[in-house]
C-alpha positions in Angstrom: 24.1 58.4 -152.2 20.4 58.3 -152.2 17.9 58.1 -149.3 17.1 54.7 -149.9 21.0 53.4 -149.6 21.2 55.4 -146.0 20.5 52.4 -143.5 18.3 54.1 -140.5 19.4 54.7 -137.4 18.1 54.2 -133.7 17.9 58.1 -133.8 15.7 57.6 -136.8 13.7 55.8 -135.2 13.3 57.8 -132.1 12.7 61.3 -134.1 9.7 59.6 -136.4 7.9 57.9 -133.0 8.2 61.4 -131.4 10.3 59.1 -128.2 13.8 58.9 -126.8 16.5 56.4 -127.9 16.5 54.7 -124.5 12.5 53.8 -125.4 13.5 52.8 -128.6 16.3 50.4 -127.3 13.7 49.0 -124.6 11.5 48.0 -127.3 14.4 46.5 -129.7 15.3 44.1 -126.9 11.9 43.4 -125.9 11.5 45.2 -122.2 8.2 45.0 -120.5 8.7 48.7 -119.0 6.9 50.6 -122.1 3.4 51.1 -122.3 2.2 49.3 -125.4 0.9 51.8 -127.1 4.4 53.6 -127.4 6.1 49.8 -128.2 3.6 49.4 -131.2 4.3 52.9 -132.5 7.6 52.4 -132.0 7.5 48.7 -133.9 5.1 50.7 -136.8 8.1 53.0 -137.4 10.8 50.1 -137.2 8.9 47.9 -140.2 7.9 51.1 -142.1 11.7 52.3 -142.0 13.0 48.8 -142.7 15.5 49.0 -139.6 17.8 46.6 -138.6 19.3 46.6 -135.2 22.8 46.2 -135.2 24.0 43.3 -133.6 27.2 44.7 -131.9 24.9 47.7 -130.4 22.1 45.0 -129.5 24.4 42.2 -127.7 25.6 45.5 -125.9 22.6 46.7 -124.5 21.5 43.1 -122.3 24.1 44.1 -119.9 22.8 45.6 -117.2 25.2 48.4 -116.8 26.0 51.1 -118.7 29.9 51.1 -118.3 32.5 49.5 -120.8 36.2 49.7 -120.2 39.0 50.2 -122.5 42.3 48.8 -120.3 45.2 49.8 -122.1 48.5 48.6 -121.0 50.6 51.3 -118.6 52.4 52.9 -121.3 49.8 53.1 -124.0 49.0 56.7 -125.1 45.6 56.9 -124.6 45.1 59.3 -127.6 47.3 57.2 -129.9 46.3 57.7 -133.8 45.3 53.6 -133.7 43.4 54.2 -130.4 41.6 57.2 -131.3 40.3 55.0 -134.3 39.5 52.5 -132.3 37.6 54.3 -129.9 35.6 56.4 -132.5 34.8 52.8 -133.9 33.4 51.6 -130.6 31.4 55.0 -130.1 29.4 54.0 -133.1 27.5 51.2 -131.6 27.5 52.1 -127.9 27.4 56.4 -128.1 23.2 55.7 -129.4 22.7 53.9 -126.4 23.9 56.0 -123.7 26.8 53.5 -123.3 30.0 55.1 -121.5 33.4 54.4 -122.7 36.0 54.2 -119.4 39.6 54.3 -120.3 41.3 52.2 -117.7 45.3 51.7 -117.0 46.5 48.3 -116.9 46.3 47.9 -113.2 42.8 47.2 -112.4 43.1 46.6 -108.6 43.2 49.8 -107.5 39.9 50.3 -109.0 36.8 51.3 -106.5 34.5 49.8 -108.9 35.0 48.1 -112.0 33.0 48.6 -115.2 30.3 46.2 -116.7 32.5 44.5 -119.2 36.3 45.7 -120.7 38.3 45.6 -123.2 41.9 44.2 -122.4 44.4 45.6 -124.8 47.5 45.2 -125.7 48.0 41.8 -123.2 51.1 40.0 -122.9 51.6 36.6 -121.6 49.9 35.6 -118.7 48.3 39.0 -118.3 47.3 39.4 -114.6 44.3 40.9 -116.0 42.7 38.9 -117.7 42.8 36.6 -114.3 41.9 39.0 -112.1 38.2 40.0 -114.2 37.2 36.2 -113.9 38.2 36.0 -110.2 36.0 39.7 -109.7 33.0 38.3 -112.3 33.3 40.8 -114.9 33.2 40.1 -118.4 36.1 40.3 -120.5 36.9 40.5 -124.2 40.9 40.4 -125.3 42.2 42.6 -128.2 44.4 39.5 -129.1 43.8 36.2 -128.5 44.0 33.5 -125.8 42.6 29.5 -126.1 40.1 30.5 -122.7 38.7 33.8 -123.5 36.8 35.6 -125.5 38.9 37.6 -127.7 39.5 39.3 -131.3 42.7 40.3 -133.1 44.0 41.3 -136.5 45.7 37.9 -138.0 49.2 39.7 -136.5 51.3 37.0 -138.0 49.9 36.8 -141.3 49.7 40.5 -141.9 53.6 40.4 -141.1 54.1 37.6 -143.0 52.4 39.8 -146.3 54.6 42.7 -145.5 57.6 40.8 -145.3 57.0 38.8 -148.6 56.8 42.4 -149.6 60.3 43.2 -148.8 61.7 39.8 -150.0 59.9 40.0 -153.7 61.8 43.3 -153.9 65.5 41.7 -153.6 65.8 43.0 -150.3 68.1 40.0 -148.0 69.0 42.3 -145.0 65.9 42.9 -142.9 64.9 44.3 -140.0 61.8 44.0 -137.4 61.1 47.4 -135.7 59.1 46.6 -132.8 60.6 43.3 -130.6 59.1 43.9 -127.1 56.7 41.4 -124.7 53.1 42.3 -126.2 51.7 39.7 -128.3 51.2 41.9 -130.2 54.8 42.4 -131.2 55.9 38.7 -130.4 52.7 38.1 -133.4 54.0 40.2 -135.7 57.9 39.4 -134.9 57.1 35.5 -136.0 55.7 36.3 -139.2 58.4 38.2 -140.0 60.8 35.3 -139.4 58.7 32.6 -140.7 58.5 34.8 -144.3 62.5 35.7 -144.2 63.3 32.1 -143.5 61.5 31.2 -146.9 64.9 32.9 -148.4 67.1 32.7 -145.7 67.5 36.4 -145.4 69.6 38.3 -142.3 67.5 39.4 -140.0 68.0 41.7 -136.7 65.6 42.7 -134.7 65.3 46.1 -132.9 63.0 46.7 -129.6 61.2 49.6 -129.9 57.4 50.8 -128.6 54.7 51.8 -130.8 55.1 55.3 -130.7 57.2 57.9 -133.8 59.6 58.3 -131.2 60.0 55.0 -130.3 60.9 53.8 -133.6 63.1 57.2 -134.1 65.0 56.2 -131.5 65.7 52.7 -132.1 66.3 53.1 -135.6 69.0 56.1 -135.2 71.2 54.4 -132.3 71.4 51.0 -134.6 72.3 52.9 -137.8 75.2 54.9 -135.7 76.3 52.1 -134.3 76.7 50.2 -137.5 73.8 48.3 -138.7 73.2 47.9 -142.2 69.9 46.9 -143.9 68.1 47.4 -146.9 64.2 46.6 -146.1 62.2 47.4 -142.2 59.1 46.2 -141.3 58.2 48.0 -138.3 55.4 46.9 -136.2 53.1 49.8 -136.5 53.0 53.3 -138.8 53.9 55.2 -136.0 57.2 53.4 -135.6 57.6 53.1 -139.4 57.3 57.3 -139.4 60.2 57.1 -137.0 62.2 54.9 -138.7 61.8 57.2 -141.7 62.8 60.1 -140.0 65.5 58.6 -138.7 67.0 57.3 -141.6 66.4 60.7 -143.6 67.9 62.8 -141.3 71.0 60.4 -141.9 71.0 61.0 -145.4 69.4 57.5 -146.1 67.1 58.0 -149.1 63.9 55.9 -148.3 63.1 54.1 -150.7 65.9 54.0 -152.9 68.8 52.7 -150.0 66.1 51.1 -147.5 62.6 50.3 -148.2 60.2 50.8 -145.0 56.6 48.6 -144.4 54.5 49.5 -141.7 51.2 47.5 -139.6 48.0 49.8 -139.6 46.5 51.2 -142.2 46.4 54.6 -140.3 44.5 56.7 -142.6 46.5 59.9 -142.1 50.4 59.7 -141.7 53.0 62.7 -141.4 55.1 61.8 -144.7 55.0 63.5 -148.0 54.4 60.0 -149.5 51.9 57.1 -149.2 53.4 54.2 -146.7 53.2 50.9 -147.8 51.5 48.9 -145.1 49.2 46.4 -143.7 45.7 48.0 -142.9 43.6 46.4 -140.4 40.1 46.4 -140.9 39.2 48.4 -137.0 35.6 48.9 -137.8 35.3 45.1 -137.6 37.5 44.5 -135.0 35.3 47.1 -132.8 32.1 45.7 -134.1 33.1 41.9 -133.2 34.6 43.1 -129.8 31.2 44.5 -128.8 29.5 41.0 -130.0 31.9 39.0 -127.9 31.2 41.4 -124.8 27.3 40.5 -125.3 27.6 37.0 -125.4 29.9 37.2 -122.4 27.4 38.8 -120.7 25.2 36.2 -121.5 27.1 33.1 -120.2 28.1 31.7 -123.4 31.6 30.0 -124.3 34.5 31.6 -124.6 35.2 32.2 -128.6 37.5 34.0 -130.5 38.1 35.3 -134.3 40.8 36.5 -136.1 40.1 39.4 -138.7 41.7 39.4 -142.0 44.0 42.5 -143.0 45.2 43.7 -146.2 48.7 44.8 -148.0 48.1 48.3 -149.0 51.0 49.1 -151.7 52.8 52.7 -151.1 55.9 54.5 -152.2 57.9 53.1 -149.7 59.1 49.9 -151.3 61.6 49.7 -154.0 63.5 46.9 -155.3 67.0 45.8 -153.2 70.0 48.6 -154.3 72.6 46.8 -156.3 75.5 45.5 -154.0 73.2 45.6 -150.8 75.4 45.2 -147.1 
């Protein structure tokens, strides 16, 4: 890639005025605490370099802490494949800022001090705390979606809907959902699965199971013992796909020739000796767009929300329905 293709950074910025990034982000938003002949040699090197503050990283910076909280729900692996991601998304807007990312358990009450702003993730219905940041004043942005905050989610549904179609266009008419459980997350997910089977009238079952390998290793095993049969799984993330595969391997289930397997994701590195077909969400955006909502929360403006579009990534996990299917 050539020099002229690399967008500058705030670093940039800060090497070629001979100042820190915290200088450099004063003068980007316009603070009246540097002398102005560091904010004009700062504002020479901005239009010479032809940089362009990103808007995630700016909205960020009017809050007037430097604390952002990830609250995950109370089982939630904090060093999940997804989250990592996630995290290392988020990192690239707030890390050139001095920003801290706080990762936070679900119950928030027991907190000394809260953070600036946080991310609630994985919410269910109702979620106490979502509640509890309005009541203490501290803004809030949902990794989902609810009608009076500001939130941002994958489209869920439709992204199930994709992987399901997926299954059905293959023959398969014996299904099962991997992943049943309170999150919206899972209840998302779950309803496009049954509003795409329905289009055929295909069985369905579904099985509860966590995010995690083991998870979906588990749940997967004890129905296949106990005498479910099914020819196509859409499991409600990679990790629980992984499981389901293992599972059904280690019963001598060849995968995909007797049951064709779609995961949610898009994780970009997966234990199997074969690609998984899945639905990727895009979780640069979904990072960027969180960190946009968090500024204009900060900044008093309405509650607004946005749902960002995933993609069916085709695999080797998907064949068509075996002949004289259960």
């Amino acid at each position: 890639m050539s020099d002229a293709l690399i967008r500058p950074t705030i670093e940039d910025i800060a090497r070629a005025s001979g100042v820190s990034k915290g200088t450099v982000s004063r003068v980007i938003n316009g603070h009246s605490t540097v002398a102005e002949r560091t904010r004009a040699r700062v504002q020479e090197v901005i239009a010479r370099l032809d940089y362009t503050p990103d808007p995630a990283a700016r909205n960020l910076s009017w809050r007037t802490g430097q604390t952002l909280g990830l609250s995950l729900d109370r089982d939630d692996p904090m060093l999940s494949p997804y989250q990592v991601l996630f995290r290392r998304a988020l990192e690239a807007h707030t890390a050139p800022l001095g920003v801290q990312l706080l990762d936070l358990r679900a119950d928030l009450t027991r907190m000394a001090r809260l953070p600036s702003a946080v991310l609630v993730m994985h919410a269910v219905e109702g979620d106490p705390r979502l509640s509890f940041l309005q009541q203490a004043g501290v803004p809030a942005v949902l990794i989902g979606h609810h009608p009076a905050s500001f939130w941002v989610a994958p489209d869920d549904e439709g992204g199930a809907q994709l992987a399901t179609t997926q299954l059905l266009q293959a023959g398969h008419r014996h299904l099962v959902y991997l992943g049943a459980g309170p999150s919206q997350v899972a209840q998302d997910r779950q309803r496009g699965f049954e509003r795409a089977a329905r289009t055929t009238g295909a069985t369905t079952h579904l099985l509860a199971a966590d995010f995690t390998v083991l998870g979906g290793y588990r749940a997967v095993r004890r129905a296949w013992e106990s005498g479910l049969r099914f020819t196509g799984l859409f499991a409600q993330s990679d990790e629980s796909a992984i499981g389901a595969v293992a599972a059904l391997e280690d019963l001598g289930i060849n995968i995909p020739g007797d049951v064709s397997v779609v995961g949610f994701d898009g994780l970009p590195e997966l234990p199997l000796p074969y690609a998984l077909t899945t639905v990727s969400q895009d979780i640069p955006r979904i990072a960027s767009t969180a960190l946009t909502l968090v500024g204009e929360a900060i900044s008093g403006r309405l509650p607004r929300g946005e749902f960002i579009p995933v993609q069916l990534i085709s695999g080797a996990t998907v064949a068509p329905a075996p002949g004289g299917s259960p």
